[in-house]
C-alpha positions, 0 to 999 in steps of 0.5 A: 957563767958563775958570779965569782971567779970571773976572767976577762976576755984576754983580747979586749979585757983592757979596753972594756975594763976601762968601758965599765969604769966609765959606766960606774962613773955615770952611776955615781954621777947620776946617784949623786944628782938624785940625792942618793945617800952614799951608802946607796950609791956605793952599793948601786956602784957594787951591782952595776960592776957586777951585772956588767961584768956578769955580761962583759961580753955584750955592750950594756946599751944592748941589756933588756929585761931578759939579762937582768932577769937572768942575772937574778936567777943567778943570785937566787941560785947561788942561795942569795938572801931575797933581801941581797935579790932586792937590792940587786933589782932596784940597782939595776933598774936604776942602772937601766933607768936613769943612767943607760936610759932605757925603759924595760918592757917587762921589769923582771918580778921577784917572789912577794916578800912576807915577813916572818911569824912575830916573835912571842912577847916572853921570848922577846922579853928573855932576850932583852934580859941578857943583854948589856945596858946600851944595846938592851937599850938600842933593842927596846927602841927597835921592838917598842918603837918600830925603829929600823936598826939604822934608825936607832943608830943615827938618833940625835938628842934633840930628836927625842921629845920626852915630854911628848912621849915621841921619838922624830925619825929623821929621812936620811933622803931628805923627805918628811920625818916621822913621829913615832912612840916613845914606850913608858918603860924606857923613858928613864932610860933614855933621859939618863942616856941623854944626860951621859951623852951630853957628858962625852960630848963635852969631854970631847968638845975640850979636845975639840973632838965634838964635831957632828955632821948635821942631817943633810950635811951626811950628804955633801958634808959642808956643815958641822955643828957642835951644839950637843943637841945635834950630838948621837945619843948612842956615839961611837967611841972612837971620832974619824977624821972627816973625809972633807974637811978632815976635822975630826966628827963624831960618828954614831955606833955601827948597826952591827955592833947591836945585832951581834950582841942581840944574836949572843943574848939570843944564844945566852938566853936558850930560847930554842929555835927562835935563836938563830933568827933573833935578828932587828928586823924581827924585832920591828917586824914583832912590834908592827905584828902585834900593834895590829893584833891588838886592833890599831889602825892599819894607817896608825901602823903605817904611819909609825914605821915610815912606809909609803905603801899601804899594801907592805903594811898590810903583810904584817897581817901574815907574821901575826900567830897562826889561827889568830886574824884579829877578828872574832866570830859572833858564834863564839861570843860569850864563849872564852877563847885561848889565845896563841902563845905570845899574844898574852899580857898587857895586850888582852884584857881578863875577858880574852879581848883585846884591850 
């Protein structure tokens, strides 16, 4: 049975349509009583329709394990992104989960995810050259900073510490933020920002137009405020209306509004092959690849991306270039080393050694 293009049974499609509405209304029940963000439980929402319609023909209480490795399959079949898989599988164990209440004999395993080979340092940097200003900006946090591209987007003024020389990462789920480096060479950059922000949010503040929802408030949008320390510092430039109160806040830019411009500098800057997978998350993946290549901690490296794991920190060890494992054996001491392509630079010293 295909995923698309679908058709009820003719006998009781009506009633199990609306049997599955139900059933989507428990999901939003359910992610709203555990603190999902909205974003999450509309997309825990769109597999739990699809999954179910998928096996319209049987009562979702009566779904194991092997339905949902199935359903799986399929998406890998129909050439799936893995990252499109694994969304599918924590929606579905948490429609298995919390909402049907059963407990999977055996949750169905994807294929281990490895992170791409890093980027080289020159091809990053011939990138970042073509683009504009603000994303050339947003990019340079992304790569210097290990931020998600979400991350970058949803940056506050106040959230900035330039003095410190660190950027606090807010969790959109409530938990603990993260401190993370501000890289030297863009601290002018970010201090003009700032000061550009603070100038749109007072011309829309006299048109009452300054309103930005406070961290948690993205959550059950009670509370607004109109400080601008709590305004984006990378705002879109258009306000909407508040679905709640219908007051019009200030939202931050769209994540995609940096990875088309990165892609087009990517083509504009003709570095070959590395064009078509110059994406965000390659640039944080670079950024975790090369502090490891350069001997830091692997927990200084956890600690700067956000991950709860120790053993997803520890994949970053395969983006690093091939024949490079950060170690070097005593019978080459003395001896002088070529390193790979792209680890050059400000990262080794004029022995070969990392600095």
């Amino acid at each position: 049975m295909a995923l698309g293009g679908y058709r009820r049974a003719a006998v009781a499609g009506a009633l199990w349509g609306m049997s599955i509405d139900r059933w989507l209304d428990q999901v939003r029940a359910a992610g709203v009583a555990r603190g999902l963000h909205p974003c999450t439980r509309a997309a825990y929402v769109r597999w739990a329709a699809r999954y179910l319609r998928f096996w319209e023909a049987r009562p979702p209480h009566r779904l194991a394990g092997t339905e949902l490795q199935r359903f799986l399959a399929v998406l890998e079949k129909e050439g799936c992104a893995p990252a499109t898989v694994r969304q599918a599988r924590s929606a579905l164990l948490f429609l298995h989960r919390v909402v049907l209440g059963l407990e999977l004999e055996g949750p169905p395993r994807l294929a281990s995810w490895r992170p791409a080979p890093a980027l080289p340092v020159d091809v990053v940097r011939q990138v970042l050259a073509h683009l504009p200003p603000e994303p050339r900006l947003m990019a340079e946090l992304v790569y210097g900073a290990g931020l998600r591209v979400g991350e970058c987007c949803r940056l506050r003024i106040r959230d900035l510490e330039l003095e410190r020389g660190v950027i606090r990462v807010r969790r959109r789920d409530g938990l603990q933020d993260r401190l993370t480096v501000i890289p030297e060479s863009v601290r002018a950059a970010l201090a003009s920002r700032v000061a550009a922000s603070r100038r749109v949010h007072l011309r829309r503040s006299l048109r009452d137009r300054g309103m930005c929802p406070l961290p948690m408030a993205e959550l059950d949008g009670a509370s607004m405020s109109s400080d601008w320390r709590w305004m984006w510092l990378f705002p879109s430039p258009r306000t909407r209306r508040h679905v709640r109160s219908g007051r019009p806040v200030v939202r931050p830019v769209h994540p995609t509004t940096l990875q088309r411009a990165l892609t087009a500098a990517a083509q504009a800057a003709g570095v070959g092959g590395w064009a078509g997978r110059f994406t965000c998350q390659r640039l944080r993946h670079t950024f975790a690849a090369q502090l490891l290549a350069a001997g830091y901690p692997i927990g200084t490296v956890q600690a700067l991306l956000g991950h709860r794991d120790r053993a997803t920190t520890l994949r970053y060890h395969d983006a690093l270039p091939v024949g490079w494992l950060g170690v070097r054996s005593p019978l080459d001491f003395g001896v002088p080393v070529a390193l790979p392509r792209g680890l050059t630079g400000e990262l080794t010293g004029g022995d070969g050694r990392f600095a």
